[in-house]
C-alpha positions in Angstrom: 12.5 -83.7 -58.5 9.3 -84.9 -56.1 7.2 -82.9 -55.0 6.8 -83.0 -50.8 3.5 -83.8 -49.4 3.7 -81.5 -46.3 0.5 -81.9 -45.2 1.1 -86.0 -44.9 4.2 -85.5 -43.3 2.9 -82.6 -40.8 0.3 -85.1 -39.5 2.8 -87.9 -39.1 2.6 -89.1 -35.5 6.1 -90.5 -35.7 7.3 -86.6 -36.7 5.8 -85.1 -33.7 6.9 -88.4 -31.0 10.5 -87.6 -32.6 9.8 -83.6 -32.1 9.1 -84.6 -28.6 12.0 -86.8 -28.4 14.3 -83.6 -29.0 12.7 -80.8 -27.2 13.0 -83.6 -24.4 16.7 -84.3 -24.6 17.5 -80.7 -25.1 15.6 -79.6 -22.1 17.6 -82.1 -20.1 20.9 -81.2 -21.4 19.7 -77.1 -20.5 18.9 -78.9 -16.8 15.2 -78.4 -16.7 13.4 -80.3 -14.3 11.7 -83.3 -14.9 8.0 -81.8 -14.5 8.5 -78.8 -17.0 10.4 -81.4 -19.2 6.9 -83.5 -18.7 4.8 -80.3 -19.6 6.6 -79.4 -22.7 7.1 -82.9 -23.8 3.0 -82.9 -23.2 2.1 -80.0 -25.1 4.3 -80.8 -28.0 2.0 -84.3 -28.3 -1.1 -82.2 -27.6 -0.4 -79.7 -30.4 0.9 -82.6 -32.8 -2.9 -84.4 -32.7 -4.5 -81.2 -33.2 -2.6 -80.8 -36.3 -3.2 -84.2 -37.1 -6.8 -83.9 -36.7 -7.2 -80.5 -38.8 -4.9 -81.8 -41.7 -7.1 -85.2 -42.1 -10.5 -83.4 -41.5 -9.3 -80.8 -44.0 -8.4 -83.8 -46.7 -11.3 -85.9 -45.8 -13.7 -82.7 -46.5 -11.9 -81.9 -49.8 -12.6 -85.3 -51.2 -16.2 -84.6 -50.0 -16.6 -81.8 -52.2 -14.5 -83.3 -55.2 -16.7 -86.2 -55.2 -20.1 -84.0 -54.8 -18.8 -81.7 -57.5 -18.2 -85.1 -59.7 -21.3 -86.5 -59.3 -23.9 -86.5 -62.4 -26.8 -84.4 -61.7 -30.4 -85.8 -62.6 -32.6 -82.9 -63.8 
């Protein structure tokens, strides 16, 4: 059994355009009207690149350290 890299999929842009996609349609089908179906579909988009953002910060910073913590020191 693999094991599942949440972080990569948690920043997938494709994950959160599909999230979208649903809370969408299902605000349609519960007859909201177009401009809250706008705002929600908005703010799920909006949240998705700031978890984008923190996740690949967060992994570019960690390889910052791993490689500063692997580097031979000259003393």
């Amino acid at each position: 059994m693999t094991k599942v890299d949440w972080k990569r999929k948690l920043s997938s842009r494709k994950l959160w355009a599909a999230v979208a996609g649903v809370v969408a349609g299902l605000a349609m089908v519960f007859g909201l009207d177009e401009g809250t179906i706008s705002n929600v579909a908005g703010a799920v988009v909006s949240a998705a690149s700031l978890v984008a953002y923190i996740i690949t910060e967060g992994k570019v910073d960690a390889e910052g350290v791993k490689y500063t913590a692997e580097e031979p020191t000259h003393e």
